[in-house]
Steps between C-alpha positions, in 0.01 A plus 500: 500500500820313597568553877769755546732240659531338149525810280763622738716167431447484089638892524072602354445815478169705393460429170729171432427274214470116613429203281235236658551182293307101570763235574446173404355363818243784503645719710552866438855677505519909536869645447568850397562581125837583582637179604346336203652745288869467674474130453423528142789727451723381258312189453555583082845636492660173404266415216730717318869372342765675681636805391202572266271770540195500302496880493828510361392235210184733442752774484699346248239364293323871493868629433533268227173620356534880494869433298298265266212770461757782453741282272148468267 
């Protein structure tokens, strides 16, 4: 159990998620879920090319398939 002092400062509540990972030199590091996740936000939206949405390209190409299918 982490002493209340430290829950109080991370924001912990009953029930929170944390992520206990091994660093390099051995040591261990705790950190709730959340802040891993809000650090990792985003971390894939520029993998895309700008103004491209892949749902709109799997829209089209479905479009395109249902006129092909009905043209048949």
């Amino acid at each position: 159990m982490l002493p209340s002092e430290v829950r109080t400062q991370l924001g912990l509540e009953t029930g929170s998620r944390l992520l206990l990972s091994t660093e390099a030199d051995g040591s261990m590091r705790l950190r709730p879920y959340r802040s891993v996740a809000d650090l990792n936000r985003g971390l894939l939206a520029g993998l895309a090319p700008a103004g491209e949405s892949v749902v709109d390209e799997l829209l089209a190409e479905r479009r395109q398939e249902a006129e092909d299918e009905s043209t048949e």
